[in-house]
N, C-alpha and C positions, 0 to 999 in steps of 0.2 A: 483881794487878788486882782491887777490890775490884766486888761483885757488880753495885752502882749502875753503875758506869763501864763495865762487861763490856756491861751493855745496853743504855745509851747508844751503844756504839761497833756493838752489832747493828743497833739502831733507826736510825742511819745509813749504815748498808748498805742496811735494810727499806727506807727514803725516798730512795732514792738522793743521799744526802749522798755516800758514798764508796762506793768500788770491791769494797774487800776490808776485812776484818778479822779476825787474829789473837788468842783471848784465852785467860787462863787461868782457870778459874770451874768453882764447883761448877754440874756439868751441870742435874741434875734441877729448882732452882729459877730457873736460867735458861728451860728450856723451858714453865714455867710462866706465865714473863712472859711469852714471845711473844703475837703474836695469833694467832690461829686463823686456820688456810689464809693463811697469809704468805707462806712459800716455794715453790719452783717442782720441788725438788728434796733429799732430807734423804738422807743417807747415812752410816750407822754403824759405824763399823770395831769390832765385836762383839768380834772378838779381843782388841783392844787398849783396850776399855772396858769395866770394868764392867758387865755390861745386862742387862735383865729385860724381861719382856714389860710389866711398865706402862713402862718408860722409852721404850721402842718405841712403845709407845701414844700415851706424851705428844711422843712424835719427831711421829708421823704426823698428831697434832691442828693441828701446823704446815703440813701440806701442802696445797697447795691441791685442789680439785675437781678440776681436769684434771694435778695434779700427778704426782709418782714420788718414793716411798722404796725404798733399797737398805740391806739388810742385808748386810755380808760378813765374811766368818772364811776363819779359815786351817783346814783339816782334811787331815790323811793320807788319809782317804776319807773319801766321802761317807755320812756316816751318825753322826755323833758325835752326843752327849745335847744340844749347841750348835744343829746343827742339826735335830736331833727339834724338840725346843722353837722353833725358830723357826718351822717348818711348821706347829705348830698352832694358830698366832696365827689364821691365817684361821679356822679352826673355831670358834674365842671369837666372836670380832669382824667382825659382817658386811659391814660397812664395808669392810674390809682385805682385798682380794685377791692374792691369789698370781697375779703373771701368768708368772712362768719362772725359771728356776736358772742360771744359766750358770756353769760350770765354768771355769777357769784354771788350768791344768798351772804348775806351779813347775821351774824345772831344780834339779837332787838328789832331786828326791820332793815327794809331798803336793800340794794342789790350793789354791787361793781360790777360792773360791765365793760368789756374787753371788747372794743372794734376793731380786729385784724386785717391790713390791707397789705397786698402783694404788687409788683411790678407784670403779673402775667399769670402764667400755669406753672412757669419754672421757680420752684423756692425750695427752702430748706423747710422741712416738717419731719420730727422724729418723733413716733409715736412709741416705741418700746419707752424710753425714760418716762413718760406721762401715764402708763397704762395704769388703773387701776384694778383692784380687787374685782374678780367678777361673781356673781351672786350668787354662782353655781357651780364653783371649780371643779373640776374633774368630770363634770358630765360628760354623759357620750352619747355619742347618738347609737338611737336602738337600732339601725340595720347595718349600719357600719362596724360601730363597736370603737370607730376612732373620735377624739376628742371635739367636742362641737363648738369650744372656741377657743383662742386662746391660753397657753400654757400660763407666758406672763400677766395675765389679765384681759382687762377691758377696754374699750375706748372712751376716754372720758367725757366725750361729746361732747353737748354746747352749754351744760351747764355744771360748773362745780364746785360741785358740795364738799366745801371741806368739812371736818370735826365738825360735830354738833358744840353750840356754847361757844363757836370762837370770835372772839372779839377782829373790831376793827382791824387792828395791826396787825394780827396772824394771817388773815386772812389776804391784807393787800399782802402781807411780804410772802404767803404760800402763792400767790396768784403769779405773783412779778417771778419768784422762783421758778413755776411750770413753764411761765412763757419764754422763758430764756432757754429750759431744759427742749421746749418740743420745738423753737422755733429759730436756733442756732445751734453750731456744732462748736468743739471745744478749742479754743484757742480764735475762737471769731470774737469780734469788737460788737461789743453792746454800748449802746447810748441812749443812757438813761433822763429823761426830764423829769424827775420825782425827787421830791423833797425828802425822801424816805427812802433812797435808791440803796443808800448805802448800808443796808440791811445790816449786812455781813457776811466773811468769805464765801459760805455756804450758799447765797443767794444768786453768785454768780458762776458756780460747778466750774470752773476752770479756763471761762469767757476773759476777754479782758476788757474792761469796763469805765466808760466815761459818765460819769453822775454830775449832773448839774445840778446843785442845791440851791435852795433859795435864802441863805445864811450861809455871811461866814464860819461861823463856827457848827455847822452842820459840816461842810466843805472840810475844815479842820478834823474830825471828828470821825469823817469817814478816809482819810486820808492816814488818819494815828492807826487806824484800823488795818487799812492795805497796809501800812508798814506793820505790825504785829503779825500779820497774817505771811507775807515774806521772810520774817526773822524765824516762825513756825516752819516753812518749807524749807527755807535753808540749813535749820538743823538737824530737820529728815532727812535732808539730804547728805549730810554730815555723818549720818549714823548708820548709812549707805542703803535707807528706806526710800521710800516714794509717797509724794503727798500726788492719789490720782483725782482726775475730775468724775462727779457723776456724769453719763451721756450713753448715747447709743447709737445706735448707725444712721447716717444720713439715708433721707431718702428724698425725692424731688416730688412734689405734690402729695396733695392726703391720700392715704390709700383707703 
């Protein structure tokens, strides 16, 4: 897919022409075309891309004022020259805040790791869709007698455990799932830099989503996909159902 037609196919995701788009394109002068503060949500699979801190730069020049960029890599621990270098982007660039790390156990070894950065204190974080199970549902406290946390759960904090025994690709695609569910609301524009973005409809609850692949036929693939996934909503809607997104209420910083 040639570079014209790559940002064409962006540009009607940006204008809600369409839902999703898949493509294959040199990265760095596509992010130059965008416009500034477009998206709602930019996320770079660092591992599996090429990237520098200008590429990161010109990621972030996309994101809106109340929006979220997500760096992630794969590391054995925490601490590789991947991630040194990522943490001192805030230090450059004052603009660019470091708001948290979260951590993600692999089963066989090694971690993904998620570096969250924000434009300030004003962004999107919705913690009802991420909460998890908490350890002791229905506690109460003893002098009150009312609920001591949580009806829907817990806060999943800064490290998460999914399933025990889950392999690699569960894992990245439960990961990239949460961070689109706590870190965007529905019908906001996700841009994705992961060769794996294009999970499937479920990965992105009702976002609409630009994946930059690193193969054409990744691009293709995840594109057959968005079109299967529209031929599914439009017969729901045919049959005078509703295809809804998972999500929950916005809220403006962590509580």
């Amino acid at each position: 897919m040639e570079s014209v037609s790559a940002l064409e196919s962006v540009m009607g995701v940006l204008n809600a022409r369409a839902q999703h788009a898949a493509i294959f394109c040199s990265i760095s002068p596509l992010l130059d075309s965008l416009p500034a503060k477009s998206v709602n949500l930019a996320i770079l699979f660092a591992s599996e891309q090429p990237w520098g801190e200008d590429m990161f730069v010109a990621l972030f020049r996309t994101v809106k004022t109340n929006g979220n960029a997500v760096l992630l890599f794969r590391a054995q621990f925490c601490g590789t020259a991947d991630l040194i270098a990522a943490h001192t982007i805030e230090t450059k660039f004052k603009h660019i805040h470091l708001r948290n790390r979260i951590v993600v156990p692999v089963s066989g070894g090694g971690y993904l790791v998620a570096l969250w950065y924000t434009r300030g204190d004003d962004y999107v974080f919705n913690l009802d869709p991420v909460r998890i199970p908490a350890k002791y549902p229905g506690k109460r406290s003893s002098t009150t007698g009312k609920l001591s946390g949580n009806p829907l759960g817990k806060n999943p904090s800064d490290v998460w455990d999914f399933e025990d025994g889950a392999n690699d690709e569960v894992v990245c695609e439960s990961t990239v799932r949460r961070l689109v569910l706590a870190l965007s609301n529905p019908d906001d524009v996700v841009l994705c830099l992961d060769p794996r973005s294009s999970f499937n409809e479920s990965s992105w609850s009702g976002r609409r989503a630009i994946c930059i692949e690193n193969t054409r036929a990744d691009a293709e693939e995840g594109n057959a996909g968005a079109a299967a996934s529209t031929a599914r909503a439009s017969a729901v809607g045919a049959r005078g159902g509703s295809a809804s997104a998972t999500g929950g209420s916005s809220r403006r910083g962590a509580q």
